[in-house]
C-alpha positions as CSV (number, residue, x, y, z in Angstrom):
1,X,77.7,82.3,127.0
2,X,78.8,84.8,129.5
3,X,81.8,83.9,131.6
4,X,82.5,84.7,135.1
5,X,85.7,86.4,135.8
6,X,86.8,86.6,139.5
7,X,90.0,87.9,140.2
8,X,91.9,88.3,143.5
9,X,95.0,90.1,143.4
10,X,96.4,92.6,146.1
11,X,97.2,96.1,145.4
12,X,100.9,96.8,145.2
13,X,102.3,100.1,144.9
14,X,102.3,100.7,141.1
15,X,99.5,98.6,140.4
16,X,95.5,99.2,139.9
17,X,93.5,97.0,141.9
18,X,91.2,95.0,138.8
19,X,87.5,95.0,139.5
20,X,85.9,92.2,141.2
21,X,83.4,89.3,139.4
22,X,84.1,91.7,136.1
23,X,82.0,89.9,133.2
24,X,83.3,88.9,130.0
25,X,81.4,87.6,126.9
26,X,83.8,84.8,125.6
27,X,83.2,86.0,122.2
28,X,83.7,89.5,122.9
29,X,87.8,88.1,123.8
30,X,87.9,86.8,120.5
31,X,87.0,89.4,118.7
32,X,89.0,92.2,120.2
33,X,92.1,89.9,120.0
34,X,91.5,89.6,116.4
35,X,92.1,93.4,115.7
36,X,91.0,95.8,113.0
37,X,90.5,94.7,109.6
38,X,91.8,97.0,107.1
39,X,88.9,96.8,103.4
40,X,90.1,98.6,100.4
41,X,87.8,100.1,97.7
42,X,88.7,100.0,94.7
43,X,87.5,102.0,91.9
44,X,88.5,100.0,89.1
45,X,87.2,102.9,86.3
46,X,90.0,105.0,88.2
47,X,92.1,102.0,88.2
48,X,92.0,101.2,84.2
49,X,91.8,105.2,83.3
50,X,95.3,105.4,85.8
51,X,96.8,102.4,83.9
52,X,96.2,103.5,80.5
53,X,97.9,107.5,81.6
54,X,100.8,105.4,83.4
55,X,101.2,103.3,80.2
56,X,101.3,106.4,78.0
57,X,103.8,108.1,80.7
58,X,106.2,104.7,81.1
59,X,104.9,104.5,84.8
60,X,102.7,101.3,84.9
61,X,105.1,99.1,86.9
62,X,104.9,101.7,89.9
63,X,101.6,102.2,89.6
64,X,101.0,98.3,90.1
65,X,103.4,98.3,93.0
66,X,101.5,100.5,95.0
67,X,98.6,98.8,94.7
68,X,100.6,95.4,95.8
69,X,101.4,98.1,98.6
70,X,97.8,98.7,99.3
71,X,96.8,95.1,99.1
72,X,99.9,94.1,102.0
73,X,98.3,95.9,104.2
74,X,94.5,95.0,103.6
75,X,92.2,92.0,104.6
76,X,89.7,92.6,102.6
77,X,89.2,94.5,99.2
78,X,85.9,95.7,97.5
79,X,86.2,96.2,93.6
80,X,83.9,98.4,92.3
81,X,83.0,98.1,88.6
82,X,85.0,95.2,87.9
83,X,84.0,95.4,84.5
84,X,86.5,98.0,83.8
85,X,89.5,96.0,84.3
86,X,88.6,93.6,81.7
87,X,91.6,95.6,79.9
88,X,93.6,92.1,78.8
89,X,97.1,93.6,80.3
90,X,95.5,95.2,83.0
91,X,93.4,91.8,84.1
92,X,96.8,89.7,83.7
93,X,98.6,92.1,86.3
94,X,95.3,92.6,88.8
95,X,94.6,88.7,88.6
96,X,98.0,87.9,89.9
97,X,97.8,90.4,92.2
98,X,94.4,89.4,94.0
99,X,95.7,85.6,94.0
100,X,98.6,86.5,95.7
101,X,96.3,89.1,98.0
102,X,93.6,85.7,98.5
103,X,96.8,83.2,99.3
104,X,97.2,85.3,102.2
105,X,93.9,85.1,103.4
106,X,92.4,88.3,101.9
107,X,89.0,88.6,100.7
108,X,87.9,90.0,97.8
109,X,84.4,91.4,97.2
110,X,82.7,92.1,93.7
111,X,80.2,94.8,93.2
């Protein structure tokens, strides 16, 4: 449904006179006011091969904390290769993780 928008302001110094009977699609509001949605791909090969080098260099607690970095500021994360984090210590930490991520309102996509 396409809305009607009629406006009829005067022009003051300062101000730009809006254009007259200006169409807006309803949905087209919605959308826009929604903003950008932010999707994180994740390699989870990478992922496992950089958590089994950050366990061998003492560095696996930072290495999870940016990626509960990465997930603050994403609504929607694509895991690639899922299979790969099957790693038991790995899984524990990336399942608690995603729950958090999907309490928030993210969405998480398997492929």
């Amino acid at each position: 449904m396409t809305t009607k928008l009629e406006v009829s302001l005067t022009a003051r110094k300062g101000f730009h006179q809006p254009r007259e009977n200006a169409f807006m699609n309803r949905r087209d509001f919605f959308r826009v006011s929604l903003g950008q949605k932010h999707v994180l791909d994740v390699d989870c090969q990478r992922l496992y091969m950089r958590y089994v080098d950050s366990r061998a260099e003492g560095t696996a607690e930072e290495l999870l904390a940016r990626f509960s970095e990465e997930l603050l500021r994403a609504s929607e994360v694509r895991l690639h290769q899922h299979a790969w984090v099957a790693y038991s210590e790995l899984q524990g930490a990336v399942s608690s993780l995603l729950e958090r991520f999907r309490s928030r309102g993210g969405v998480v996509e398997y492929r």
